[in-house]
N, C-alpha and C positions, 0 to 999 in steps of 0.2 A: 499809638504808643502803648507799651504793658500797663507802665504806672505814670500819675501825673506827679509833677514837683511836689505837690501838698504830701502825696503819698509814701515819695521818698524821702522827705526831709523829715518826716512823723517814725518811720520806721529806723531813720538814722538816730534821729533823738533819743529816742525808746533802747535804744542797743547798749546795754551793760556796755562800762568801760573794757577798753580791749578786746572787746568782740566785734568791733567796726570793722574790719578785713576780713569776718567769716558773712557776715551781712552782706556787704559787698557782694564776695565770692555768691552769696547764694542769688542776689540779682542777677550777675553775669549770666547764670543759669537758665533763670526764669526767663529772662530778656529771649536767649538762645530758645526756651523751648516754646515761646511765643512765637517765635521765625524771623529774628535778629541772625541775621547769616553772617556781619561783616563789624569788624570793629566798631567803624561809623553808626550803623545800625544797635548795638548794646551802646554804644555814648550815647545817641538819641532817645533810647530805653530806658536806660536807668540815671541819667545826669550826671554820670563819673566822669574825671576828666580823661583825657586820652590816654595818657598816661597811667593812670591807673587799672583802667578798663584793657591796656597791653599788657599790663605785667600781670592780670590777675587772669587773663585766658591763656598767657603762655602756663601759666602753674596749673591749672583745669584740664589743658593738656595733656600734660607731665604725669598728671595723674589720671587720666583718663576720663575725667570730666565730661572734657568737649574733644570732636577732634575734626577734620577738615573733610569735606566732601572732596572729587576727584576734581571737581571747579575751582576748590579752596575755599570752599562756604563752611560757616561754623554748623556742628550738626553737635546735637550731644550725646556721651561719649558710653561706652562699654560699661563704664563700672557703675553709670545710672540703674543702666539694664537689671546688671548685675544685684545690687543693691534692693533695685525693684523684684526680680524674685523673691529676696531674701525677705523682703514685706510682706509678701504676696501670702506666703508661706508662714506667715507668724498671724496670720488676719482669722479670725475667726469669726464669720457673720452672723452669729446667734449672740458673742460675747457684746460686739461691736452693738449691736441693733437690741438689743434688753434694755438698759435704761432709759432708748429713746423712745421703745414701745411702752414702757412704762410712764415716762412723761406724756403720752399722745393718749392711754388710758382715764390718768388722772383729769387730762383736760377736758376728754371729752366724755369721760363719764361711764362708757361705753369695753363691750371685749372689742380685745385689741389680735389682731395674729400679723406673724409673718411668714409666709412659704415661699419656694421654689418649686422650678417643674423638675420633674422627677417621670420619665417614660413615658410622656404626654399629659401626666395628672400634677394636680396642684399639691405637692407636701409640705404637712403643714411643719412647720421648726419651733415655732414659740406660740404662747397667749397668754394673754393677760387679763384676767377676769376684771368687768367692770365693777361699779358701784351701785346699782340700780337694782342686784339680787335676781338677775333675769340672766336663766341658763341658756347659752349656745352650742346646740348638739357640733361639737368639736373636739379633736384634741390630739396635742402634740403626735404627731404620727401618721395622724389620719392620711388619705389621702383621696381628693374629691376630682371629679371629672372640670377639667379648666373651663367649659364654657358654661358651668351653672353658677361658678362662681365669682363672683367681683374681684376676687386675687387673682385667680386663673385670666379672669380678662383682662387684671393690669399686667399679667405674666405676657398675653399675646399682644398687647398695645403696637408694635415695631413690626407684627408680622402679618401683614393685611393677608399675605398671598394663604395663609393658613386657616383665616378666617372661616370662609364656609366650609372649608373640609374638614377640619375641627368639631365644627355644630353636627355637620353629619354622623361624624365618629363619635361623639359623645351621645345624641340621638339615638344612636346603634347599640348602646350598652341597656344590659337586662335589666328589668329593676327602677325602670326612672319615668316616669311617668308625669311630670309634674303640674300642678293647676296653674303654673304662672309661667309661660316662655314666648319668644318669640314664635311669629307664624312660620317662618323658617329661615334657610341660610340668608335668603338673600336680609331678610330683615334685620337678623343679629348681625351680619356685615354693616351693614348701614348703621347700626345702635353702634358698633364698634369704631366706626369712624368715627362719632360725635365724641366717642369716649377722649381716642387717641388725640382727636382736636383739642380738647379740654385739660389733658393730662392724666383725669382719673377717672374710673370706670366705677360703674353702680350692680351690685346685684338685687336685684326687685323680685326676690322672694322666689328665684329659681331654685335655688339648693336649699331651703326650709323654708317648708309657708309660716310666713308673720314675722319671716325676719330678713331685714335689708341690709346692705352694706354700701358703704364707700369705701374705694381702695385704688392704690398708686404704686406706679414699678419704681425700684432698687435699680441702679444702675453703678456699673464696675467702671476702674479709672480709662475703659476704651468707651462709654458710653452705651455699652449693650446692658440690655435688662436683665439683672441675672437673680431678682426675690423683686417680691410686691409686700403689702403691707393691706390691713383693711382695719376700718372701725364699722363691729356688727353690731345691732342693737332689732329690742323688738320693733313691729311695725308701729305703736303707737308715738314712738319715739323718733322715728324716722321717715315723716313727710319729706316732702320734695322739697322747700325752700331749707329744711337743716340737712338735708344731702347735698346739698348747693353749698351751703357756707360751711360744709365738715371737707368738702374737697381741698381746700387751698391746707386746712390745717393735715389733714394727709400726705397732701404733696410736700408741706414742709419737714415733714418726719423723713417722709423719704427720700429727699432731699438730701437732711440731715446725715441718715448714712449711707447715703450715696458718697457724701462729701469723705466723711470715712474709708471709703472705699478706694478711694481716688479720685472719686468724678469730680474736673468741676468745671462748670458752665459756661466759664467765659475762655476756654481751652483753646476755641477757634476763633479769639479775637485774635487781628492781625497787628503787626507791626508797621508805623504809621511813618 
């Protein structure tokens, strides 16, 4: 089921007077876009009684809410969609993702960026200078080859099939030589598995020697990765065991607006 009784009796309690039928309505919703197909199915979901749960899908209807598959299953309706653009379209990801790179700074002491891929490279959108007085050759604009760096590898996290031909195409660029990389494809392939296992990826002083990163992908309300996030710091700052325990607080930043975004993680629980 979506929600358990504690949940909806907590969310019914909490609802300003007179907003108990928009609360309602927006369960009906949820229940439906959980894969509640059938009246029975949102009474199961959300504890309404029958009666309530009919009169409040014919109005969802009406208004385009929800409307019937060619079987007669509940499916939600056009003006979600609709709606959904009109979100889509007001979202701005540098505005959304500022103050929670800014809390993920403060916490961890550390520069903070976040990029997207931009014609196979990592652009960078924001940063946020740490506390520590320790410069990271970066900045707004920039834009770095994805497999040198920790953003760029949480940017390819979902894309195995890209993996080695990536490292080769970035390998191929003038200019890069660096004293810290992988022995080749097949090895940054496998270092990118462990990443994708884990959730977030490390750069180990590929893209500037003496400075490391932990960093984790942004994902939009379809689940695709569409920005990552990192915390850089110099190397004496960043052993292996605080790369390990900075990953979780990464992944919850990004998380954080991912959730903004749309995403959220429990999308493919099923209706019980």
């Amino acid at each position: 089921m979506v929600e358990n009784n504690a949940v909806r009796t907590d969310a019914q309690a909490a609802a300003p007077s007179g907003t108990r039928t928009l609360i309602h309505g927006i369960m009906v919703i949820r229940a439906v876009a959980a894969g509640a197909t059938s009246l029975r199915a949102v009474v199961d979901a959300t504890g309404l009684s029958r009666s309530t749960a009919h009169r409040l899908i014919q109005a969802l209807r009406v208004e385009r809410f929800l409307r019937e598959n060619t079987d007669g299953g509940l499916q939600l309706g056009p003006a979600l969609i609709e709606l959904g653009f009109q979100a889509l379209d007001s979202v701005s990801l540098q505005s959304i993702a500022h103050p929670i790179l800014v809390d993920l700074a403060q916490q961890a002491k550390d520069t903070v960026h976040l990029a997207v891929e931009d014609s196979g490279m990592a652009l960078y959108l924001d940063k946020i200078h740490g506390t520590r007085g320790i410069e990271i050759r970066s900045w707004i604009g920039a834009r770095m080859p994805l497999t040198y760096t920790g953003i760029g590898k949480a940017l390819l996290l979902d894309s195995p099939k890209r993996w080695r031909s990536q490292y080769v195409q970035d390998r191929n660029l003038t200019g890069r030589d660096p004293e810290h990389d992988y022995a080749d494809e097949s090895a940054f392939a496998s270092a990118m598995a462990k990443f994708a296992e884990q959730g977030f990826a490390y750069d180990l002083e590929e893209n500037e020697p003496g400075v490391r990163c932990v960093s984790a992908p942004v994902r939009d309300g379809r689940g695709e990765i569409v920005a990552a996030i990192s915390v850089s710091a110099a190397l004496p700052f960043m052993p292996p065991k605080r790369m390990k325990a900075l990953g979780p607080l990464v992944v919850d930043a990004a998380s954080r607006i991912s959730a903004e975004l749309g995403y959220n993680t429990s999308k493919n629980d099923s209706i019980e």
